[in-house]
N, C-alpha and C positions, 0 to 999 in steps of 0.2 A: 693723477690716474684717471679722472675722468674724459677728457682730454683725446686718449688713446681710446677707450672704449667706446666713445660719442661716432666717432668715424665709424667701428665697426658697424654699431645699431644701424647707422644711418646705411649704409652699404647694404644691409640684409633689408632691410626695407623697398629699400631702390631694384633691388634684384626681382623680390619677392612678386611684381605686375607685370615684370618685361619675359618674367623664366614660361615658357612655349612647352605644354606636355604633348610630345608627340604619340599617338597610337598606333604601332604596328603588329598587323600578324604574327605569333610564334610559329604557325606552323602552317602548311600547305592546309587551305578550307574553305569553303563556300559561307558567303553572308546568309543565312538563314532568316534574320530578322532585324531589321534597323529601327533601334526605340527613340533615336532622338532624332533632331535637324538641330541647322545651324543658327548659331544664336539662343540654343534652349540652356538656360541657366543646370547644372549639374551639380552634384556633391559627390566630396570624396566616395569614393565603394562604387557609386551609381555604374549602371548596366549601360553601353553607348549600344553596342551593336550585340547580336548571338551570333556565332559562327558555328556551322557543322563541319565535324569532320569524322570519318569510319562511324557513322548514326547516334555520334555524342554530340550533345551541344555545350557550345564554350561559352559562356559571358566574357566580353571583354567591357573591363572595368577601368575608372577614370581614379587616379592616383588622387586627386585633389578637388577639391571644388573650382566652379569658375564657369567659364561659358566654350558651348563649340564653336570655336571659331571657322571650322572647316569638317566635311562631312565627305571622305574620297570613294565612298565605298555604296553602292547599290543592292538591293535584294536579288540573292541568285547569283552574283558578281561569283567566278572563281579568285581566292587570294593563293598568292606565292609568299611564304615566307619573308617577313621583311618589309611586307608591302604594306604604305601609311592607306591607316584606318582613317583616324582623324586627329584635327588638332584642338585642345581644349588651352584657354586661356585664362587664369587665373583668376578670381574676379572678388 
C-alpha cells in the first residue's frame, strides 16, 4: 500500500513549484494603486494591486504565498474584465 501512495506524495509535491497563480480583473476598473513589483516575495491574503471602480476600492489579493513573477498592470491603467494583473509564483 505504500507503494501506490509514494507516487501520489511525490506528484503533489512536483506540481506544487511548477502550479502559475494567474491574477485577473473581475470586473471593468482602473489600477488605483500598485503595492508590489516583481520579484517582491508575497503571502497568501497579501494586497498585489487596489483597483477602483464606481469610487470603491478593490484589493486584489494573491491566493498563496510565493513570488511576482510578472507585474502587467500600471497605476491609472483602465482594466477590462479578464485582463492579467499579475502572475505570482509559488515559492
Amino acid at each position: 500500500m505504500s507503494t501506490p501512495s509514494s507516487p501520489a506524495v511525490q506528484f503533489s509535491e512536483q506540481e506544487a513549484p511548477v502550479a502559475v497563480q494567474e491574477v485577473h480583473a473581475e470586473m471593468v476598473s482602473s489600477v488605483w494603486k500598485v503595492l508590489v513589483a516583481p520579484g517582491a516575495e508575497v503571502a497568501a491574503g497579501d494586497t498585489l494591486v487596489i483597483l477602483e471602480s464606481m469610487k470603491m476600492e478593490i484589493p486584489v489579493l494573491t491566493e498563496f504565498a510565493g513570488t511576482v513573477a510578472e507585474l502587467h498592470v500600471v497605476e491609472g491603467e483602465v482594466l477590462q474584465e479578464g485582463d492579467l494583473i499579475a502572475t505570482v509564483v509559488p515559492g
